[in-house]
C-alpha positions in Angstrom: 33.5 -42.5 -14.3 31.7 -40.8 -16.9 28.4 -41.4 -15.3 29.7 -39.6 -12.3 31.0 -37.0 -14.5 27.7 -35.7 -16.3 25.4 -36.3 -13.7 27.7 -33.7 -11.8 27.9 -31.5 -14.6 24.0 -31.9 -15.0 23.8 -30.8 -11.2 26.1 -28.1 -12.1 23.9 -26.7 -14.7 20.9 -27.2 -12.6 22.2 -24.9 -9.7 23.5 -22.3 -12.5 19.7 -22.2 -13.9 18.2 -21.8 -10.5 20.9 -19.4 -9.5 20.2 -17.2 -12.5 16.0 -17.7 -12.6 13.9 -14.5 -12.9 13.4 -12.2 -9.6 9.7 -12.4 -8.6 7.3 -10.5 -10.4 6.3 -7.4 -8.5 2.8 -8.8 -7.5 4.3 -11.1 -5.5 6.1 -8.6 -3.6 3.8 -6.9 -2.3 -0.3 -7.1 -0.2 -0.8 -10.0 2.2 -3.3 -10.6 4.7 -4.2 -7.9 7.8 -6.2 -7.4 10.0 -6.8 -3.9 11.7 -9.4 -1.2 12.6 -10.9 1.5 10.2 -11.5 4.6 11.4 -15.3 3.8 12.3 -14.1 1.7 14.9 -15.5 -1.5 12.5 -12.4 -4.7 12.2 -11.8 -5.0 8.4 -9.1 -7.4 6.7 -7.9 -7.5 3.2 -11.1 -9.5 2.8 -13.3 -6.8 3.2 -12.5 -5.1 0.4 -12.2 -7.9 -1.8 -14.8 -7.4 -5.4 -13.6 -3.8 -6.2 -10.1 -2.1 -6.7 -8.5 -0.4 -3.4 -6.0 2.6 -3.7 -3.8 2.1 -0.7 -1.2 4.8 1.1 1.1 4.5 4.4 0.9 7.9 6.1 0.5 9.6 9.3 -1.9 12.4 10.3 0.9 14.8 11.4 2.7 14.2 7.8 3.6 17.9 7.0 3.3 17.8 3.3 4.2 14.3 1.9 0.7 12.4 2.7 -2.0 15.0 2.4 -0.4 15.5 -1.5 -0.7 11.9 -2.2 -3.9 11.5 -1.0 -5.4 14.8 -2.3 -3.8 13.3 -5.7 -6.4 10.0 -4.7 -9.1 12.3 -4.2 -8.6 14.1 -7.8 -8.1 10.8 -9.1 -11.1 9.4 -8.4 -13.1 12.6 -8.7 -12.2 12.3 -12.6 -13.4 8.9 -12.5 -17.2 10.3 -11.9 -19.2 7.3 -11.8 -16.8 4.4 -11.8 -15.0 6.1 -9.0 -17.3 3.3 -7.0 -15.4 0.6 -8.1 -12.5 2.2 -6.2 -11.9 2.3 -2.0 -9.3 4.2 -0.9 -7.3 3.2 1.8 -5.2 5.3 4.3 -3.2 3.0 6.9 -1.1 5.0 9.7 2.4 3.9 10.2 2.1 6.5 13.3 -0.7 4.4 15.4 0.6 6.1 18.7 -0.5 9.1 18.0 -2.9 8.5 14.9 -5.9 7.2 17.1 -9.3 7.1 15.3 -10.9 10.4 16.5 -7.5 11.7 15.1 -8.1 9.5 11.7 -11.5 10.6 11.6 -11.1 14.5 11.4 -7.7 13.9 8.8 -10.2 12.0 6.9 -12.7 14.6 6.5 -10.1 16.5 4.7 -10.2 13.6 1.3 -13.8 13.0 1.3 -16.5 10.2 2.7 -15.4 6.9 0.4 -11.5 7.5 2.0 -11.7 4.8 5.0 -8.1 5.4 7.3 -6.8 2.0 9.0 -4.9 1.4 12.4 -3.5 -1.6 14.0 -2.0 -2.5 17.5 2.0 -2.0 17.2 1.9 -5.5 15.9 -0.8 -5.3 13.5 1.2 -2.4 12.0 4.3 -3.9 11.2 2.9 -7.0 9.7 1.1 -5.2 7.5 4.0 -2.7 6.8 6.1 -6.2 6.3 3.5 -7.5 3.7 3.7 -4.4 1.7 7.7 -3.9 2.1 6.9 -0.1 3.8 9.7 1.3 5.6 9.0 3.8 8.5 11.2 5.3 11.4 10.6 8.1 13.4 12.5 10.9 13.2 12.7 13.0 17.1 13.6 16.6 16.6 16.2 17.4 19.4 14.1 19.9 21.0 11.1 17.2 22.1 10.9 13.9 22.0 7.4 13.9 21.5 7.1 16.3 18.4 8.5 14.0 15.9 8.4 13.1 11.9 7.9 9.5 10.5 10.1 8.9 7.4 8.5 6.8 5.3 7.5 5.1 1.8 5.2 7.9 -0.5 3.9 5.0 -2.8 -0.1 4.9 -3.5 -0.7 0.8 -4.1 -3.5 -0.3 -6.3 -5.0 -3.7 -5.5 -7.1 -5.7 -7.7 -10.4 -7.1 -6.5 -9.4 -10.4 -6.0 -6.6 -8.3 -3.7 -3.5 -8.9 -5.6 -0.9 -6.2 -6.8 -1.7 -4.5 -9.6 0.9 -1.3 -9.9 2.0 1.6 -8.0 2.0 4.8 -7.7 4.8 6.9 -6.9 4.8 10.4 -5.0 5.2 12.8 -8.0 1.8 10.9 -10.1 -0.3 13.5 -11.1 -4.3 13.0 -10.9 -4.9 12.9 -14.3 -1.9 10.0 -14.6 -3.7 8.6 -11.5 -7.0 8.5 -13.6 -5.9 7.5 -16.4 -4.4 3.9 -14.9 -7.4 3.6 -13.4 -9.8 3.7 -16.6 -7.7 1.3 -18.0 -7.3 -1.7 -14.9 -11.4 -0.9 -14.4 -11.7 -1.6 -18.2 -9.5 -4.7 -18.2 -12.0 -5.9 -15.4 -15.1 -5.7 -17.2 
């Protein structure tokens, strides 16, 4: 009987410490495999940019204001960097592939400069890789046309290391020299 006893007390304790173990740490939250198109019509996957860091956003090319800030704040960023600004590619993936096709990509790209590749996937590629990074997205129709819509979405800026796990994020409000600044100091770490 008290055999029984403490090895059900024991099993107790066991499911109290697995109940109460740590949440994940927030690289394994977030990246995963894809596989989608950049804007050069070339197939790339999270391989592809494996060996240097990747600044990755969710956006759309019709974003009024929310995406051309965060990725002019990329630009900035990596302007600062001068030099080692080539150990960083930064990413634009739509979350708007319907409309964001790649001539479409191309020209909103023009806008950040030549290193800024933009991504699309078929409707499936999309949300996998929107699953893999936990990036929500849902259109928005106005009530005067269905077809003149917004896409409320995640504003975070991603940095990946080059072996293509989660390093931090950026939220909306970073400011380029913040931006920078991270940067220096994850490049450092590398080298």
């Amino acid at each position: 009987m008290l055999r029984a006893r403490r090895a059900a007390l024991m099993a107790l304790a066991a499911v109290s410490l697995t109940a109460a173990a740590p949440p994940a740490p927030l690289e394994a939250l977030f990246g995963g495999p894809f596989a989608l198109t950049d804007h050069n019509g070339r197939a790339v996957t999270d391989r592809t940019f494996r060996g240097r860091f990747t600044l990755l956003y969710f956006g759309y090319t019709f974003c009024p204001d929310l995406c051309p800030t965060n990725l002019l704040t990329m630009a900035d960023a990596l302007e600062a960097l001068g030099p080692d600004a080539a150990q960083v590619q930064p990413l634009f993936v739509t979350v708007d592939p319907a409309r964001d096709d790649l001539p479409a990509l191309r020209d909103y790209m023009a806008h950040f400069g030549p290193r800024f590749l933009a991504l699309r996937g078929t409707p499936a590629q999309t949300r996998a890789v929107l699953k893999a990074w936990r990036v929500h997205r849902r259109k928005v129709p106005p009530e005067a046309d269905a077809d003149d819509y917004l896409v409320d979405h995640a504003t975070l800026t991603f940095l990946m290391g080059p072996d293509g796990r989660f390093r931090t994020l950026f939220p909306h409000d970073t400011l380029p020299e913040a931006m920078a600044a991270t940067l220096r100091r994850y490049l450092a770490e590398e080298h």
